[in-house]
N, C-alpha and C positions, 0 to 999 in steps of 0.2 A: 076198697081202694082198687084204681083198676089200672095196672100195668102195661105201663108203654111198651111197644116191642121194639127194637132197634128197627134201623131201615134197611132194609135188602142192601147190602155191601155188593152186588153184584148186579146193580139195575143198568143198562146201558142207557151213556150219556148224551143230551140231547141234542137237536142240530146244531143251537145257536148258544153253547151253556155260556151264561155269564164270565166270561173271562176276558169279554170286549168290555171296556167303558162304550160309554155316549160319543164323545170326544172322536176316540180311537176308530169307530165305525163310519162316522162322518168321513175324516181323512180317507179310509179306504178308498169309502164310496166318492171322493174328489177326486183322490189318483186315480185311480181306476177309471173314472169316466174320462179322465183326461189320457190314459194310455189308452180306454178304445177309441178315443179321437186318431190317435199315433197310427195306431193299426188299421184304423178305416180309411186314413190318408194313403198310406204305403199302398193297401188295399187297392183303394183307388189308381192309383200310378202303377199296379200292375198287373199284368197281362192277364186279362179276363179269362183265359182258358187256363189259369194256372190257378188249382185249388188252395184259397189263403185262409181259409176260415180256423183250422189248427190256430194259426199265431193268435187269435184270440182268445185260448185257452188257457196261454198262462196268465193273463191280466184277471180272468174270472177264478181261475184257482189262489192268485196273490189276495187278490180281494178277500176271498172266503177266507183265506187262512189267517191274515189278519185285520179283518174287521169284522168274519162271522159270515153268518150263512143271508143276512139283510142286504150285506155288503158284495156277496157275492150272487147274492140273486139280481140286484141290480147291476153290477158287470155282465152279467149273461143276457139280460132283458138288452142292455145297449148294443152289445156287441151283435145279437140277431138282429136289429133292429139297423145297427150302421153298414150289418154284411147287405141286408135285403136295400138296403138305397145303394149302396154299389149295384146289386146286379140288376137292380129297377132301371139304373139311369144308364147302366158300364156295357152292359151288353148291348150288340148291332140288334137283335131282335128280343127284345125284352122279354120277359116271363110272362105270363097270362097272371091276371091279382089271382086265380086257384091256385095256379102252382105256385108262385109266390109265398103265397099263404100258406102251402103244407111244409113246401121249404124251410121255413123262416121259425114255423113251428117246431119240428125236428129237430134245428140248431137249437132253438132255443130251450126244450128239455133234454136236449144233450148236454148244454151247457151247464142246465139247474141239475141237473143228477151229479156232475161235477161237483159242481159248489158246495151240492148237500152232504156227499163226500167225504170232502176238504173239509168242512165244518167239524163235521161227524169225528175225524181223523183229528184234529186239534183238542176237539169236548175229551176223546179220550185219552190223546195225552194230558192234559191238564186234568180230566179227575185221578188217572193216576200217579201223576206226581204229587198233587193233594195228598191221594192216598198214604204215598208213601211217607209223610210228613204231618201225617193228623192223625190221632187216634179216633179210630173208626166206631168206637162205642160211647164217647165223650166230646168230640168233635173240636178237643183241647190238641196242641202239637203234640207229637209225641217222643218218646227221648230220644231220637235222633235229632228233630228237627230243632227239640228243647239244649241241645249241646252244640249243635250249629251257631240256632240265634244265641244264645248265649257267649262263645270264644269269638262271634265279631262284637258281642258288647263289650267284650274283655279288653280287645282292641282298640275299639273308641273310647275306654273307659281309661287306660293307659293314656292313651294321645291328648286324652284331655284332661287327665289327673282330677277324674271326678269317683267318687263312693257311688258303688252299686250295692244294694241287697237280696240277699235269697232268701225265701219261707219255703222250707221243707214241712210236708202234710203228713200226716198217714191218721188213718181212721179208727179209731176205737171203738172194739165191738162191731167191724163189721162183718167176724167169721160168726156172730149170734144172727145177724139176718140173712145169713146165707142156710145157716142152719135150722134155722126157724122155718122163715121163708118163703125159701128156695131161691135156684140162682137167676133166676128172673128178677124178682125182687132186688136182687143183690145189682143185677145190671141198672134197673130204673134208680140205686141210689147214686150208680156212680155217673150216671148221666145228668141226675140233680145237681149232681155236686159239679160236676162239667159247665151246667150251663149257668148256673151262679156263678161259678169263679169267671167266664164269660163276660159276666151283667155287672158284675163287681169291680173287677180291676182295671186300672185304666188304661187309655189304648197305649199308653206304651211299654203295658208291662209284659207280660213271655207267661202266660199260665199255660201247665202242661204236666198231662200225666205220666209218670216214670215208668206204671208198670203195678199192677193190681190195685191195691186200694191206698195207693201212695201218691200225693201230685207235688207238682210244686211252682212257685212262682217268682220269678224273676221281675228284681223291680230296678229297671236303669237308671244310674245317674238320680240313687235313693240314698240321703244320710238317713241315720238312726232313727230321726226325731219324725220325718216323715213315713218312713218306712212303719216304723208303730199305728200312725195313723189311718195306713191304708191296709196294713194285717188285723187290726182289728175290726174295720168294717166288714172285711171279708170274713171272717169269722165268725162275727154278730150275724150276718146273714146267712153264713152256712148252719147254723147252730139252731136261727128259725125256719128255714127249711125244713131239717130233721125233725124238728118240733111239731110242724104243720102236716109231716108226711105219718107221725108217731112212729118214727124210724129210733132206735134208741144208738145216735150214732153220735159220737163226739169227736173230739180232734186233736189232738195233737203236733205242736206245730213248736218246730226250730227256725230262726230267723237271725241270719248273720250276718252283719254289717263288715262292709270290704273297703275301709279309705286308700288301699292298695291294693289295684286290681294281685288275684293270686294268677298261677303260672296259666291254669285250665280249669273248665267246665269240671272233672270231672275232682279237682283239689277241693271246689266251691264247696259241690255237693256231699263232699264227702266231711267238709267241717260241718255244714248246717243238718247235716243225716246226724251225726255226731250231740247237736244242741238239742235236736227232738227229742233222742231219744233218754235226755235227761230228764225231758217230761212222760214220754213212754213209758219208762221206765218207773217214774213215782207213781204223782198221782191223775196221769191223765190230764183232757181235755182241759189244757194251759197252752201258754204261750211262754219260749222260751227267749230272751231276747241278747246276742249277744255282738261284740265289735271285734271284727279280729284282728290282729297287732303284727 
C-alpha cells in the first residue's frame, strides 16, 4: 500500500487562487474598464505636462484585488492603452510610434507587476484564513471554525425553533496503526477518513475534526429519524474504507438529537462526547443514538 504524504502546508499561494467566482471577475473586469474610461477622460481634460498616469493605478489594483490577477491584468492592458491615446492625440508634438511604444510598454508592466501583487497579496490572505479554519491534514474545519459554524446554527436553530444534531466520532484501534504502522500510516487514515466524511455528508452539514483521531459532525435543522439516516450512511462508508485500506479501524459514534437548541457549541459536544463514550466504553464500533430533553 503506498502512502499519501500531506501537501506541503507551506507552498505559496498562486496569482489568481480560486477565490474569485466567474461572476465576480466579470464585474471587475466591467468596473474597471468603465473607471479607466473615468480616468482617461479627466486624463484627457488635463494639462499634458502634468504627470496623470498614477490615478490609474488604483482602478488596476481594485480590479486585482477583487476580481483576481485576470481582472487586473486587463485594467492595466486598458489603462496603458487609454494613457498612450491621450498622449498620441494630447500632446502639440506627438510621440514617435518607438517611443510610444516603449512608453506604453513600461506603464503597462508597471501596471501588471501591480496587479500580480495585489493578487498575490489577496491568494495569501485567503489561504491563510482558510488555514486558520481547516484542519490542514484532513481538509475538514477545524474546532474553532467547527464551534463558530456551529453557535450561528444555534442561532438560526433558536429563531426558528427547528432540531439540530450532532455525531461525535472517535476511532477505535487507531493507537494499533500508529503502532504497527507508523505515523505515516496513521496520517493517510485520518485523511481517509477526512475525505469520506467530505463525499458523505451533505452540503449542509459542518464535518470537522476536533483534534487527533476524533471528528465530528453537525447536522442542521436534523430530527432524529433523519439524523439516523445520514449517520449511518456515513458510517457504512467509513467502515468500507477501513475495510478496502485493511486498516483495522472502527468507530465509535454518539449522536444527540437537540429539539431545543442548548445554550453553546461547547454544552452540544460535551452531551454527544458523553453518548460515545457509552459505546467506547462497551463494546465499540456502534452507534449511540440519543434525544436530549
Amino acid at each position: 500500500m503506498v502512502l499519501a504524504s500531506p501537501k506541503d502546508e507551506h507552498e505559496f499561494p498562486p496569482a489568481d487562487p480560486r477565490v474569485h467566482s466567474a461572476p465576480q471577475t466579470m464585474l471587475a473586469v466591467v468596473v474597471g474598464a468603465i473607471l479607466v474610461v473615468g480616468v482617461g477622460y479627466l486624463d484627457h481634460k488635463t494639462d499634458e505636462r502634468l504627470a496623470f498616469e498614477i490615478f490609474y493605478l488604483p482602478v488596476v489594483l481594485w480590479a486585482s484585488w477583487y476580481g483576481g490577477f485576470i481582472a487586473g491584468l486587463v485594467a492595466a492592458v486598458s489603462s496603458a492603452g487609454t494613457w498612450a491615446l491621450n498622449n498620441w492625440f494630447d500632446r502639440p508634438a506627438p510621440l514617435s510610434e518607438l517611443l510610444l511604444f516603449w512608453n506604453v510598454s513600461v506603464r503597462l508592466i508597471y501596471f501588471a507587476i501591480f496587479a500580480f501583487m495585489t493578487a498575490r497579496l489577496r491568494g495569501a490572505m485567503e489561504l491563510n484564513r482558510a488555514l486558520s479554519r481547516t484542519d490542514s491534514l484532513t481538509g475538514l474545519a477545524n474546532h474553532k471554525s467547527f464551534v463558530e459554524q456551529t453557535n450561528r446554527e444555534l442561532v438560526l436553530s433558536r429563531r426558528h425553533k427547528r432540531p439540530m444534531t450532532l455525531a461525535y466520532i472517535d476511532c477505535d484501534h487507531f493507537k494499533v496503526v500508529n503502532d504497527t504502522m507508523g505515523h505515516a500510516a496513521g496520517d493517510t487514515v485520518l485523511q481517509t477518513i477526512g475525505k469520506t466524511m467530505l463525499a458523505t455528508v451533505r452540503e449542509s452539514d459542518v464535518p470537522a475534526r476536533l483534534g487527533g483521531d476524533e471528528f465530528a459532525v453537525l447536522l442542521p435543522e436534523t430530527n432524529a429519524a433523519n439524523a439516523r439516516s445520514v449517520v449511518e450512511r456515513l458510517r457504512e462508508q467509513l467502515l468500507e474504507m477501513m475495510k478496502d485500506n485493511d486498516w483495522p479501524i472502527t468507530f465509535s459514534i454518539g449522536v444527540v438529537t437537540f429539539p431545543t437548541p442548548p445554550e453553546s457549541c461547547t454544552a452540544m459536544t460535551r452531551t454527544a462526547d458523553k453518548v460515545m463514550y457509552t459505546v467506547k466504553h462497551g463494546s465499540k464500533d456502534d452507534v449511540a443514538y440519543a434525544v436530549a430533553e
